[in-house]
VEXGUFI-490894 format. One record per atom (N, C-alpha, C, O, CB): residue number from 1; atom name; z negated, x negated, y negated. Coordinates in Angstrom, 3 decimals. Glycine has a CB too. Layout:
BEGIN
+-----+------+----------+----------+----------+
|  nr | atom |        Z |        X |        Y |
+-----+------+----------+----------+----------+
| NUM |   CA |        Z |        X |        Y |
...
+-----+------+----------+----------+----------+
***
This chain:
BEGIN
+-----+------+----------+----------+----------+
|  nr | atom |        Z |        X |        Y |
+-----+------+----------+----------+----------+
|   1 |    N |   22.529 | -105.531 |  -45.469 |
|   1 |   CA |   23.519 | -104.822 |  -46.234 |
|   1 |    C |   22.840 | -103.849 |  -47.192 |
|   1 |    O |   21.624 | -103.671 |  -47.267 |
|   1 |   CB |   24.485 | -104.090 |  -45.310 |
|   2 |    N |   23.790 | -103.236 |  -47.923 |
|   2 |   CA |   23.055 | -102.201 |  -49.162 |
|   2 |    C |   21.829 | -101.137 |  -48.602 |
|   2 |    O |   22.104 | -100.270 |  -47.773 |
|   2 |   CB |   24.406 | -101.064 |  -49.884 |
|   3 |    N |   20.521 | -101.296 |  -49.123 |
|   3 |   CA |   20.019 | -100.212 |  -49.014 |
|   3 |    C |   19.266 | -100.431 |  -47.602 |
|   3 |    O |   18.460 |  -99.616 |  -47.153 |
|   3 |   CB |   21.046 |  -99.113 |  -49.175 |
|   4 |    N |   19.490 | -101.170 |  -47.207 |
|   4 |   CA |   18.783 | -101.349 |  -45.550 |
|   4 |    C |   18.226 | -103.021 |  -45.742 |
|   4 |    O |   18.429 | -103.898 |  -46.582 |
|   4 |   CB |   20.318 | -101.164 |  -43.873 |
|   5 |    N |   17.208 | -102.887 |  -44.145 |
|   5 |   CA |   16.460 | -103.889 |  -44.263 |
|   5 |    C |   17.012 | -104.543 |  -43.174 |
|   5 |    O |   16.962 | -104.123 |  -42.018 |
|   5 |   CB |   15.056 | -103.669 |  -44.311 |
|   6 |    N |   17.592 | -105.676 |  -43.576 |
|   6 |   CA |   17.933 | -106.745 |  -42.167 |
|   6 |    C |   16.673 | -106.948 |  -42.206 |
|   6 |    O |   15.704 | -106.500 |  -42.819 |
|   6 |   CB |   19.000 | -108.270 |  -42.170 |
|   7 |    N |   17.081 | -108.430 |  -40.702 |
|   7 |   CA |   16.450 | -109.751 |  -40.454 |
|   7 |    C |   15.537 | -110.208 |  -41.242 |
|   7 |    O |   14.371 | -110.514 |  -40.996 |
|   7 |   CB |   17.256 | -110.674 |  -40.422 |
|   8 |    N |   16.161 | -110.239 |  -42.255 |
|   8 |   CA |   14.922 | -111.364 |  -43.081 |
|   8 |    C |   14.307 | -110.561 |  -43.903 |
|   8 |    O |   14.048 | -110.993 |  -45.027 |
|   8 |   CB |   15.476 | -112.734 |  -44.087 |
|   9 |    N |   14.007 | -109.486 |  -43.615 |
|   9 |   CA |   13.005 | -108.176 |  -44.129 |
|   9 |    C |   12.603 | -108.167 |  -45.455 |
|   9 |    O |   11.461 | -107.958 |  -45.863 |
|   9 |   CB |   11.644 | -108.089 |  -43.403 |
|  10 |    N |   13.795 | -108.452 |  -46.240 |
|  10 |   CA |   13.644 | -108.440 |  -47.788 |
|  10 |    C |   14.857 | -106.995 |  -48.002 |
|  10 |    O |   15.826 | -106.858 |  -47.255 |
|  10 |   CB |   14.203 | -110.329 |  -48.687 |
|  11 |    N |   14.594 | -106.208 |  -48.950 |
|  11 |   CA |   14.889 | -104.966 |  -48.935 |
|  11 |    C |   16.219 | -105.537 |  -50.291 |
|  11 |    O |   16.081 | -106.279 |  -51.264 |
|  11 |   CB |   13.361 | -103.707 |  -49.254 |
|  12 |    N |   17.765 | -104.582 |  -49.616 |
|  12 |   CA |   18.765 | -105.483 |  -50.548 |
|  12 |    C |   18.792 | -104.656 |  -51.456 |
|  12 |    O |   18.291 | -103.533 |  -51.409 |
|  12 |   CB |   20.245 | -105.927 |  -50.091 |
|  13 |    N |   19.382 | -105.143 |  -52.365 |
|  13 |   CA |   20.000 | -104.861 |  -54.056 |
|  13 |    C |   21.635 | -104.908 |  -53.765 |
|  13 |    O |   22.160 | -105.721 |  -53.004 |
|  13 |   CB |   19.469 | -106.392 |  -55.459 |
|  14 |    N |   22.438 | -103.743 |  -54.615 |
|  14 |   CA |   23.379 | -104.324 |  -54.125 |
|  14 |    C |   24.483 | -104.477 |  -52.560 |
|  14 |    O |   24.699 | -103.557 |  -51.771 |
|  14 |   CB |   22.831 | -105.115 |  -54.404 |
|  15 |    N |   24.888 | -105.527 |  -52.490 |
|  15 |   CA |   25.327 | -105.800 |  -51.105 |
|  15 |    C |   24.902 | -106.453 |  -50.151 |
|  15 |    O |   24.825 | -106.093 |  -48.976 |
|  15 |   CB |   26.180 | -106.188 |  -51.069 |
|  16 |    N |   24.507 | -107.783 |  -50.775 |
|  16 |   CA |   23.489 | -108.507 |  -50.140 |
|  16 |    C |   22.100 | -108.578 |  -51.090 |
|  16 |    O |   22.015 | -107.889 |  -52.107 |
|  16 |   CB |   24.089 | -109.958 |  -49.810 |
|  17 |    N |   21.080 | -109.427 |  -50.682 |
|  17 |   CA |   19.966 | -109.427 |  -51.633 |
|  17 |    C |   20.310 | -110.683 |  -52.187 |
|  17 |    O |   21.450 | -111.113 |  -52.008 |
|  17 |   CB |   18.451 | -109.299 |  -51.058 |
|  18 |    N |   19.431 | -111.367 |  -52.875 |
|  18 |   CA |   19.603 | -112.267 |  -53.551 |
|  18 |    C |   19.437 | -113.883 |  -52.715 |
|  18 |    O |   20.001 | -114.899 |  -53.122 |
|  18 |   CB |   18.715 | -111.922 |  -54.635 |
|  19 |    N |   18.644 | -113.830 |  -51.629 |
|  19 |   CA |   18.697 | -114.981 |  -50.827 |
|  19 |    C |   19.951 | -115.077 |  -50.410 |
|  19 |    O |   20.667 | -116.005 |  -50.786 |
|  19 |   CB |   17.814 | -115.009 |  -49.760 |
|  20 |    N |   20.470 | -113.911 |  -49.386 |
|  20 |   CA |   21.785 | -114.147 |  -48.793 |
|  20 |    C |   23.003 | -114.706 |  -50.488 |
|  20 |    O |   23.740 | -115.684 |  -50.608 |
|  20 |   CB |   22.298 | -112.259 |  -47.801 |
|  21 |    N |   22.683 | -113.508 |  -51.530 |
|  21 |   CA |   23.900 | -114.048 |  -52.125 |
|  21 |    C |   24.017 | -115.196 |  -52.557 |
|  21 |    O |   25.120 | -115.622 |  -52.900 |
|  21 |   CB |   24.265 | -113.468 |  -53.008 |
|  22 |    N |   23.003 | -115.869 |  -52.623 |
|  22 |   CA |   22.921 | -117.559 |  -52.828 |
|  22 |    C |   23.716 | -118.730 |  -51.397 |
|  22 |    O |   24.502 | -119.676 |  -51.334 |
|  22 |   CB |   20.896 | -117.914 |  -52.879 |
|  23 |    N |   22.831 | -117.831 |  -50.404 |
|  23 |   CA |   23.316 | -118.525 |  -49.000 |
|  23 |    C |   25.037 | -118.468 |  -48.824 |
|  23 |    O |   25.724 | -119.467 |  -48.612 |
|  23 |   CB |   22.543 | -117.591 |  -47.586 |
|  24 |    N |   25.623 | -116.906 |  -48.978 |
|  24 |   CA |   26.831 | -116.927 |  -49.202 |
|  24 |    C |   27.838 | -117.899 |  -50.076 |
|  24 |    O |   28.795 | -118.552 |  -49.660 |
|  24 |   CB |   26.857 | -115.928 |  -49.529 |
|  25 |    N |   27.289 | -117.783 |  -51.495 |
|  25 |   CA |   28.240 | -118.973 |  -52.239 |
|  25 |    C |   27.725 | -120.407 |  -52.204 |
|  25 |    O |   28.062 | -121.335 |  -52.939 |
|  25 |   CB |   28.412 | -118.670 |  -53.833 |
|  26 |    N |   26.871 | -120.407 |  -51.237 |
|  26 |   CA |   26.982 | -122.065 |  -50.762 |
|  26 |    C |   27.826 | -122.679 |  -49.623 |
|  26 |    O |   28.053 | -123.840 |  -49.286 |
|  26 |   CB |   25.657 | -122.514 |  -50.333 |
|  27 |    N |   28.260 | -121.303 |  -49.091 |
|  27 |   CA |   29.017 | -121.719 |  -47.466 |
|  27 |    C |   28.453 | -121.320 |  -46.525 |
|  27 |    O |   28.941 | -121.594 |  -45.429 |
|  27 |   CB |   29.145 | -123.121 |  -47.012 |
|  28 |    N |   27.290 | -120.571 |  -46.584 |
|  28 |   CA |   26.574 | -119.886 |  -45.027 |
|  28 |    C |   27.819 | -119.409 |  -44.288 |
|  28 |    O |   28.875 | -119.273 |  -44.907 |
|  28 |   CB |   25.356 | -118.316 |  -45.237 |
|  29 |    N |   27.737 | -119.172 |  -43.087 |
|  29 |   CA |   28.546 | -118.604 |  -42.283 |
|  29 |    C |   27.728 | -117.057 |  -41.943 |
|  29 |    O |   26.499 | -117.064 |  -41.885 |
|  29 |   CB |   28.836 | -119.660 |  -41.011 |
|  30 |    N |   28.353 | -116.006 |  -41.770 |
|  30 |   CA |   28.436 | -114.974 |  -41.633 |
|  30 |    C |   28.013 | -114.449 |  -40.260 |
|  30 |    O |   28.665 | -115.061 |  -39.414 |
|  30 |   CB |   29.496 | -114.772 |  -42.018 |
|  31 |    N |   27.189 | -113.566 |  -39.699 |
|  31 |   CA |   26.582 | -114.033 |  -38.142 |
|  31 |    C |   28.074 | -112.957 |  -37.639 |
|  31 |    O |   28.651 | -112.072 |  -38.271 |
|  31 |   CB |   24.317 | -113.349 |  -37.505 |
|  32 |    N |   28.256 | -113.370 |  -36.620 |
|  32 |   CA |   29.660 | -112.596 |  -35.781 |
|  32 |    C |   28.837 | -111.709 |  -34.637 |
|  32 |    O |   27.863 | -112.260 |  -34.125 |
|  32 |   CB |   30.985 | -113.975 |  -34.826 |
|  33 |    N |   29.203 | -110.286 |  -34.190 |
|  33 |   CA |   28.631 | -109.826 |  -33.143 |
|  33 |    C |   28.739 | -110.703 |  -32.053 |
|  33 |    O |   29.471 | -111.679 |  -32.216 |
|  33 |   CB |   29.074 | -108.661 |  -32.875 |
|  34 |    N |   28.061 | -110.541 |  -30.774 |
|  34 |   CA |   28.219 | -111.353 |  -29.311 |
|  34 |    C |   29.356 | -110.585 |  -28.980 |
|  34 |    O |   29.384 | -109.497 |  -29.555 |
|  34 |   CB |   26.882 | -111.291 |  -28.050 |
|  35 |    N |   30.485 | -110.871 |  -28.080 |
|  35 |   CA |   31.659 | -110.392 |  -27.323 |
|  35 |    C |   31.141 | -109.101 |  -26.191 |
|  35 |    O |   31.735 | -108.082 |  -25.841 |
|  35 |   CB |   32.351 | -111.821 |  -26.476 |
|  36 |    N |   29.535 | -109.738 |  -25.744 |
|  36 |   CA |   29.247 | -108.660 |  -24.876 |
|  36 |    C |   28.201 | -107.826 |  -25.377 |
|  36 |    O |   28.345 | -106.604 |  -25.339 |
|  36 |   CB |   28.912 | -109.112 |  -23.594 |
|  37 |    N |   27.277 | -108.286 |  -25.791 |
|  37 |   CA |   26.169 | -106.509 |  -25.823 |
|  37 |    C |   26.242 | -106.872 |  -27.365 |
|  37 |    O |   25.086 | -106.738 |  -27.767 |
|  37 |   CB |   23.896 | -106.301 |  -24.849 |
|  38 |    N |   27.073 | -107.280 |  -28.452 |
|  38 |   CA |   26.712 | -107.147 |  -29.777 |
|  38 |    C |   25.833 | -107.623 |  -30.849 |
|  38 |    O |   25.894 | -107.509 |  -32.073 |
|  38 |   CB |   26.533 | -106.361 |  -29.783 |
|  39 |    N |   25.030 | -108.166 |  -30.087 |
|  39 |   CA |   23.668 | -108.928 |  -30.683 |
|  39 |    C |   24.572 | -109.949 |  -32.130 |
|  39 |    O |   25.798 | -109.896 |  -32.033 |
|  39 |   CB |   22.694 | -110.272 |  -29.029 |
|  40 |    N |   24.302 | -110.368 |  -32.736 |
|  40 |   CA |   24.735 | -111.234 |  -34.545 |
|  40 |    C |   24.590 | -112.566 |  -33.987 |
|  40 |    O |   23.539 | -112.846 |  -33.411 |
|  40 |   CB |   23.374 | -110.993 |  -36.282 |
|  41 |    N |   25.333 | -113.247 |  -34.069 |
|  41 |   CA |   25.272 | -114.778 |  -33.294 |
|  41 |    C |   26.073 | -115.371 |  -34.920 |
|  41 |    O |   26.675 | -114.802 |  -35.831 |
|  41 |   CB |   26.524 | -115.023 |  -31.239 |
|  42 |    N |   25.536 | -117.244 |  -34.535 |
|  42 |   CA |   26.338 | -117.861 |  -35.898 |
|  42 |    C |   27.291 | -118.719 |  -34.938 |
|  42 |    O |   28.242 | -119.085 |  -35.629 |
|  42 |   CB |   25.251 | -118.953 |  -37.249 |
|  43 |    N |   27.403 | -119.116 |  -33.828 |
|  43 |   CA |   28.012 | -120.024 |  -32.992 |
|  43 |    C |   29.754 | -119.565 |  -33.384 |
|  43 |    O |   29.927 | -118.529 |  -34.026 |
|  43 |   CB |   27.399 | -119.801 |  -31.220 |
|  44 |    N |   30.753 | -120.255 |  -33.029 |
|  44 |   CA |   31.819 | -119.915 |  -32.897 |
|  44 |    C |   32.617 | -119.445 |  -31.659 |
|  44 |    O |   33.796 | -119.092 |  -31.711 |
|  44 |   CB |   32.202 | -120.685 |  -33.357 |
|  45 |    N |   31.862 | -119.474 |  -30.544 |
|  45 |   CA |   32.370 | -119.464 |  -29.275 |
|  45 |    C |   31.368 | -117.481 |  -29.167 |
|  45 |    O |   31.781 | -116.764 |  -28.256 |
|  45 |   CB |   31.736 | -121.303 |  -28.020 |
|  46 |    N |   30.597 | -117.080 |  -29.784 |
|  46 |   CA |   30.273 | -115.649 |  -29.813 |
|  46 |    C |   29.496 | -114.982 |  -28.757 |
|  46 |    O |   29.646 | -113.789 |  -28.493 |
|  46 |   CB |   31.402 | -114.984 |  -29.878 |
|  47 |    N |   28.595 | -115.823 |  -28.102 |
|  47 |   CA |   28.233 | -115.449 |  -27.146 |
|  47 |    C |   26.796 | -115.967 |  -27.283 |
|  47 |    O |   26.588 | -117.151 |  -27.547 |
|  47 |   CB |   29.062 | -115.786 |  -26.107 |
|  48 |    N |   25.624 | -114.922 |  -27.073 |
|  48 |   CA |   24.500 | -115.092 |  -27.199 |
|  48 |    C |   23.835 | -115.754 |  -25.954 |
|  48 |    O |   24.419 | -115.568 |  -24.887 |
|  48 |   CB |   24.051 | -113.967 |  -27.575 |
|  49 |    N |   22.447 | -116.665 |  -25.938 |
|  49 |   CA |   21.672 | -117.142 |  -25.058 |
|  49 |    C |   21.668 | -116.529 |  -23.858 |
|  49 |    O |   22.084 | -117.134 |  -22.871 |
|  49 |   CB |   20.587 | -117.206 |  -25.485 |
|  50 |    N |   21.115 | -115.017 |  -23.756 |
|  50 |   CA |   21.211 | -114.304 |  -22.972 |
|  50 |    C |   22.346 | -113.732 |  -22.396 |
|  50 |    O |   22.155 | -112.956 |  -21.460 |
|  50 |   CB |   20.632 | -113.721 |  -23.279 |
|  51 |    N |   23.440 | -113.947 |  -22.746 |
|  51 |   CA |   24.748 | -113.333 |  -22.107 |
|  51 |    C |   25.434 | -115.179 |  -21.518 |
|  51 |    O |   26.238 | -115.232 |  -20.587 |
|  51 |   CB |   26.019 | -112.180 |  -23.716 |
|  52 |    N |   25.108 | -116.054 |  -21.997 |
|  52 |   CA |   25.792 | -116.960 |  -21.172 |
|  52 |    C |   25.811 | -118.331 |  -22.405 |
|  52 |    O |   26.138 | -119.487 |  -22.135 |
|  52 |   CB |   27.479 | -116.232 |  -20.572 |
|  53 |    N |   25.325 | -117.770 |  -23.921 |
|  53 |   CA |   26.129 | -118.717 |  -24.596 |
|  53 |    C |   25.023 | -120.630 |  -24.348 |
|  53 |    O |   25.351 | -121.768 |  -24.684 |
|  53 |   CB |   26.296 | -117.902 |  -26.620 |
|  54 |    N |   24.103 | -120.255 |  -23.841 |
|  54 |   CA |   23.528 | -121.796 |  -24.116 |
|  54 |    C |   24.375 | -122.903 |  -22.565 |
|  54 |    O |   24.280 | -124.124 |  -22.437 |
|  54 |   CB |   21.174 | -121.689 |  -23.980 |
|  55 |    N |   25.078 | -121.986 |  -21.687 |
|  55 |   CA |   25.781 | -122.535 |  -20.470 |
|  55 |    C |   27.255 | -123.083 |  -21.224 |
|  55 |    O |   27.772 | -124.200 |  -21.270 |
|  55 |   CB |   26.012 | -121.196 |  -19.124 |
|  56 |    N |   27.573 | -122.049 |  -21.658 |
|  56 |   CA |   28.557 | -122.264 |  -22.321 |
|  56 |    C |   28.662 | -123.755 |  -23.451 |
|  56 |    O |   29.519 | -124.626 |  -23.299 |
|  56 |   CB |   28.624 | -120.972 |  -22.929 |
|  57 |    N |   27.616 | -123.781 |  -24.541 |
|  57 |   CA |   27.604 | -124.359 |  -25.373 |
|  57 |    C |   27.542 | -125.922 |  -24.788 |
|  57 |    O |   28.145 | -126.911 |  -25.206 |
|  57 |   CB |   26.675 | -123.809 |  -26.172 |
|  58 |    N |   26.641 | -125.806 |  -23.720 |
|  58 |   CA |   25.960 | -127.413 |  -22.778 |
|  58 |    C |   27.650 | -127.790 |  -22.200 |
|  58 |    O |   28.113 | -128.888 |  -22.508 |
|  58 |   CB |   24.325 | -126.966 |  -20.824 |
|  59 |    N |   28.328 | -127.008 |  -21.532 |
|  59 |   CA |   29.717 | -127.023 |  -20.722 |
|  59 |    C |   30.430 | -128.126 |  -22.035 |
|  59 |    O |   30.735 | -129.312 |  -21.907 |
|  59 |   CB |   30.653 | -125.035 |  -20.439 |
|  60 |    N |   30.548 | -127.243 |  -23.287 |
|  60 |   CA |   31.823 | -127.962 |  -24.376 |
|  60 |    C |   31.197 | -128.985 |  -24.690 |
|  60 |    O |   31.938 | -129.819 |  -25.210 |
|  60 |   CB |   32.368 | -127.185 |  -25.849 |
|  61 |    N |   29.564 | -129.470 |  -24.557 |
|  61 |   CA |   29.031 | -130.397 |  -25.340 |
|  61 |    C |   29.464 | -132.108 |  -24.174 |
|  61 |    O |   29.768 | -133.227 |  -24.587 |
|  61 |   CB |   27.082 | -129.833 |  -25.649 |
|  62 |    N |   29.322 | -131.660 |  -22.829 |
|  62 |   CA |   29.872 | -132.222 |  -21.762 |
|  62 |    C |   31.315 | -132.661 |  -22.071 |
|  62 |    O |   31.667 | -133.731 |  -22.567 |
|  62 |   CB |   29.777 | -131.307 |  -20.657 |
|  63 |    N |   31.903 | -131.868 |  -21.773 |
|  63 |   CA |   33.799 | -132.066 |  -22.601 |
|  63 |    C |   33.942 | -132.903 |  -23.161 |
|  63 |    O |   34.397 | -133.943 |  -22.685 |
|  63 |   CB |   34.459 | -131.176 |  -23.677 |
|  64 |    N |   33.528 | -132.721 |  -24.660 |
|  64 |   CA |   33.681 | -133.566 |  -25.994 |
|  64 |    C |   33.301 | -135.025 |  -25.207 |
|  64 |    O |   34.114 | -135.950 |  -25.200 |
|  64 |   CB |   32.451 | -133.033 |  -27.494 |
|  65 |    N |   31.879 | -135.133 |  -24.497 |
|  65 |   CA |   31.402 | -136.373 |  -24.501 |
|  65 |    C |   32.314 | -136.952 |  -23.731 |
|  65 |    O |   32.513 | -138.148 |  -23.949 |
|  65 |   CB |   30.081 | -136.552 |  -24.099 |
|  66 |    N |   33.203 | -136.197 |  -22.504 |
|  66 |   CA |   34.200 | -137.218 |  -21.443 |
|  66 |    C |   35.574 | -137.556 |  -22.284 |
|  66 |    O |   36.191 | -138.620 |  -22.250 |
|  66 |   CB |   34.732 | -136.276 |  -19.764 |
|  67 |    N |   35.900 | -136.361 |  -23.058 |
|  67 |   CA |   36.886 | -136.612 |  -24.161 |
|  67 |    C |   36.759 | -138.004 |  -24.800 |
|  67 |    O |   37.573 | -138.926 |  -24.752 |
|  67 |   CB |   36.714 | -135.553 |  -25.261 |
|  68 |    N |   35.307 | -137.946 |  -25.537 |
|  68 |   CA |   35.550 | -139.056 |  -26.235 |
|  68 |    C |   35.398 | -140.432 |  -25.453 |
|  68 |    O |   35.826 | -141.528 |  -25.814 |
|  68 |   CB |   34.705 | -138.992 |  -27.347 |
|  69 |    N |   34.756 | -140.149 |  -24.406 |
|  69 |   CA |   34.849 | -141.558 |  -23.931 |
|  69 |    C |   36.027 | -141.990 |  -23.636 |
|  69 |    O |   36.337 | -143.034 |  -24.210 |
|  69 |   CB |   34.143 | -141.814 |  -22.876 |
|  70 |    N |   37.184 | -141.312 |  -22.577 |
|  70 |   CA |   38.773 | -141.091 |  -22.047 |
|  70 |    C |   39.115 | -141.616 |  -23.797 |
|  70 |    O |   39.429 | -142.793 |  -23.620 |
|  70 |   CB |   39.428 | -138.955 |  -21.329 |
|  71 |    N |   39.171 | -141.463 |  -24.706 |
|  71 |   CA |   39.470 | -141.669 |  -26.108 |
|  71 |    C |   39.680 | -143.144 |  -26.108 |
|  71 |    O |   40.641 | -143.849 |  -26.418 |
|  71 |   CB |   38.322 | -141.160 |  -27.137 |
|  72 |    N |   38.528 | -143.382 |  -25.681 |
|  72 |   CA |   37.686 | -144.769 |  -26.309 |
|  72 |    C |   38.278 | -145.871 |  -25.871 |
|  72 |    O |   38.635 | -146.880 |  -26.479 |
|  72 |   CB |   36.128 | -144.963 |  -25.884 |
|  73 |    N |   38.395 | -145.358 |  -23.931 |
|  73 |   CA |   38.972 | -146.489 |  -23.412 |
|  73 |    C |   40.299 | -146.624 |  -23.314 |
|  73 |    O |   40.773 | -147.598 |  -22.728 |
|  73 |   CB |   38.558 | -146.690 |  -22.342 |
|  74 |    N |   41.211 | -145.507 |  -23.969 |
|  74 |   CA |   42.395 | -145.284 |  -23.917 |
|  74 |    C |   42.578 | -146.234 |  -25.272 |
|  74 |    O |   42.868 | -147.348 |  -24.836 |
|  74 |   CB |   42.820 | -143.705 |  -23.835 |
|  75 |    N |   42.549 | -146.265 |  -26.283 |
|  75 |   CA |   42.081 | -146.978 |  -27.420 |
|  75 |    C |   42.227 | -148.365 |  -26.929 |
|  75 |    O |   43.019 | -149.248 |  -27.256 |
|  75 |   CB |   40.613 | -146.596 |  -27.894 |
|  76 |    N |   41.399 | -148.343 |  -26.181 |
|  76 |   CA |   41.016 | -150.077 |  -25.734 |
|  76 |    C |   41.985 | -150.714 |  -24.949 |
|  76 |    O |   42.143 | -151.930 |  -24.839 |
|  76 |   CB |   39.647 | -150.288 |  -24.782 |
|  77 |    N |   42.598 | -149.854 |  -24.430 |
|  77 |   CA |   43.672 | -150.127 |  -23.461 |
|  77 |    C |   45.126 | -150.568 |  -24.063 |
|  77 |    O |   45.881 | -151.371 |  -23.514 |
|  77 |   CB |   43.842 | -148.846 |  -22.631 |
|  78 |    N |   45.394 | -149.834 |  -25.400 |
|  78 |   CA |   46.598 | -149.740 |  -26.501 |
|  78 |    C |   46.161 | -150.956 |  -27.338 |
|  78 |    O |   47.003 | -151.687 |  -27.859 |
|  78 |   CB |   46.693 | -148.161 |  -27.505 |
|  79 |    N |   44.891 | -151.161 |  -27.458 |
|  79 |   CA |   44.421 | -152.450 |  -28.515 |
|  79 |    C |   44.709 | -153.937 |  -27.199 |
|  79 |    O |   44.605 | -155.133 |  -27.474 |
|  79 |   CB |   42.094 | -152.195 |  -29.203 |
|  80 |    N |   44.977 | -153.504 |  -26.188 |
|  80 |   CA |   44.602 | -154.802 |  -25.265 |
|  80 |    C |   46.504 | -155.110 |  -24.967 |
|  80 |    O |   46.771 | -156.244 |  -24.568 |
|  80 |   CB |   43.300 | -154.285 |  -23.395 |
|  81 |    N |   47.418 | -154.360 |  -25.118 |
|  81 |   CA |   48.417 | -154.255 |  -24.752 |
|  81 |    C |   49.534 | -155.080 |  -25.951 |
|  81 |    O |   50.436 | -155.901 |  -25.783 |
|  81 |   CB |   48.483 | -152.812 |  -24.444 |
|  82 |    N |   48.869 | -154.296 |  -27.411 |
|  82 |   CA |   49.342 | -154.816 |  -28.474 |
|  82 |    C |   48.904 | -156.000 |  -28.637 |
|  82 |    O |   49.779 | -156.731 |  -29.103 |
|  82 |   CB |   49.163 | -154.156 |  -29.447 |
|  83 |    N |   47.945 | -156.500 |  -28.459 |
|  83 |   CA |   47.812 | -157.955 |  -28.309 |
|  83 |    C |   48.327 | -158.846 |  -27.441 |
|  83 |    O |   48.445 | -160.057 |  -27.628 |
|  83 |   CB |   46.800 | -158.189 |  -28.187 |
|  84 |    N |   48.713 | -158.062 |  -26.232 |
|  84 |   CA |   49.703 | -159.612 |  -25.336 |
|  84 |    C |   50.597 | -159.908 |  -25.760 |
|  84 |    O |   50.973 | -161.077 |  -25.670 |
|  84 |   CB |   50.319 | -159.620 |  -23.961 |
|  85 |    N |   51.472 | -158.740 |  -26.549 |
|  85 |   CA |   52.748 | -159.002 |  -26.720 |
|  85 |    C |   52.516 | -159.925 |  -27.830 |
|  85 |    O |   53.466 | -160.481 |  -28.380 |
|  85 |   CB |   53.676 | -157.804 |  -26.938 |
+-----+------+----------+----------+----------+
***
């Protein structure tokens, strides 16, 4: 931010410096505090390594994969049905 030195230890101009304001109008995402000790995370679920987020992240990545399979064969099941008739 103005006048201070983040992360990427380039001293800003302004609001952001000139890397971020590039990163910004391309679509960077914005880092969000963690829910618990505050730390700048980019994840959407807000929760850093150390507070829980890589358990967390492995948990939804699990999900999705039974989701999509339950998907797949549900799919297969509606494609096998429409065909007897």
């Amino acid at each position: 931010m103005r006048n201070r030195k983040e992360n990427c230890g380039k001293s800003c101009v302004g609001a952001y410096c000139r890397q971020h304001n590039y990163q910004l109008k391309k679509g960077m995402k914005i880092p969000s505090p963690c829910v618990i000790c505050g730390v700048r995370v980019l994840c959407d679920y807000r929760l850093c390594v150390s507070c829980g987020g890589s358990a967390l992240k492995h948990r939804l990545i699990r999900k999705r994969k039974k989701a999509k399979k339950t998907f797949e064969l549900v799919l297969l099941e509606l494609k096998s049905t429409v065909l007897e008739k």
